[in-house]
C-alpha positions as CSV (number, residue, x, y, z in Angstrom):
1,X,32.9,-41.7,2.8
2,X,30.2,-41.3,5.6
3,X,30.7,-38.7,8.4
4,X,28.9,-38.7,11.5
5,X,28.7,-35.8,14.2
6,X,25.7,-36.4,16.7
7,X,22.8,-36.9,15.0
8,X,24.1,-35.5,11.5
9,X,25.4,-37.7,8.8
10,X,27.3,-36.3,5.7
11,X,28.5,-38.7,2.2
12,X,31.8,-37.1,1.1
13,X,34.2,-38.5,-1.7
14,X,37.4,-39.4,-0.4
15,X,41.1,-39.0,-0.7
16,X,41.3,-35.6,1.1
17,X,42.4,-35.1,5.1
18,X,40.2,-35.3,8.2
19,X,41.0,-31.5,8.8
20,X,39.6,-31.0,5.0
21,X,36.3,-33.0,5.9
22,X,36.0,-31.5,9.6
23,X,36.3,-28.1,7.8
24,X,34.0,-29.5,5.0
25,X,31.1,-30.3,7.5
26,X,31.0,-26.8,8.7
27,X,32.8,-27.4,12.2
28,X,36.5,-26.1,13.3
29,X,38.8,-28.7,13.8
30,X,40.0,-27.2,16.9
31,X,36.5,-28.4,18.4
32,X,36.1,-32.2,17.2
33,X,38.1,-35.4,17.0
34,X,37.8,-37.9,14.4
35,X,37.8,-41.5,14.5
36,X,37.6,-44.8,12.5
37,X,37.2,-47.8,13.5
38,X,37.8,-47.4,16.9
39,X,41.5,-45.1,16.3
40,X,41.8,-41.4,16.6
41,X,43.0,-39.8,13.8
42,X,45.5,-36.9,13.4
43,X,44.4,-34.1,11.1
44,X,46.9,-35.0,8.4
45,X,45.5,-38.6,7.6
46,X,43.5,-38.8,4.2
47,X,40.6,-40.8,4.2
48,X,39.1,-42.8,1.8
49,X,36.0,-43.6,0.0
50,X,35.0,-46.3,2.2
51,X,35.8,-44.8,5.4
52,X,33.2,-43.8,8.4
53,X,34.4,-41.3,10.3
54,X,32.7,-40.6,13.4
55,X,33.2,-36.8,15.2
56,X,33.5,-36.2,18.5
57,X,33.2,-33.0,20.4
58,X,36.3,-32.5,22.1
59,X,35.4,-31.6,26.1
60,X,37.9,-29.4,28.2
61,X,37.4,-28.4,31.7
62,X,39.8,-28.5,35.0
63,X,39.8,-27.0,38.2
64,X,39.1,-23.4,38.6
């Protein structure tokens, strides 16, 4: 599968969950979302050889 993250781009095989490939890219998964095609996925979806999955950086912020 192809990963994305800002300008990076990883090939990874597939068939293991998004938290596997977040943690597999060297990020914490409690700082990125992942999405194909459009859909956010939930950590325990397994991807597949085929896939691009695009990473987001998850933003927080709120009033002070």
């Amino acid at each position: 599968m192809k990963v994305t993250y800002r300008n990076k781009e990883w090939e990874l095989p597939g068939g293991m969950t998004v938290r596997d490939v977040i943690r597999k890219v060297g990020l914490q998964p409690e700082l990125v979302l992942a999405v194909r095609q459009g859909q956010l996925l939930t950590e325990d979806v397994i991807v597949q050889e085929d896939d691009h999955i695009k990473l987001v950086a998850v933003i927080s912020g709120g009033l002070v």
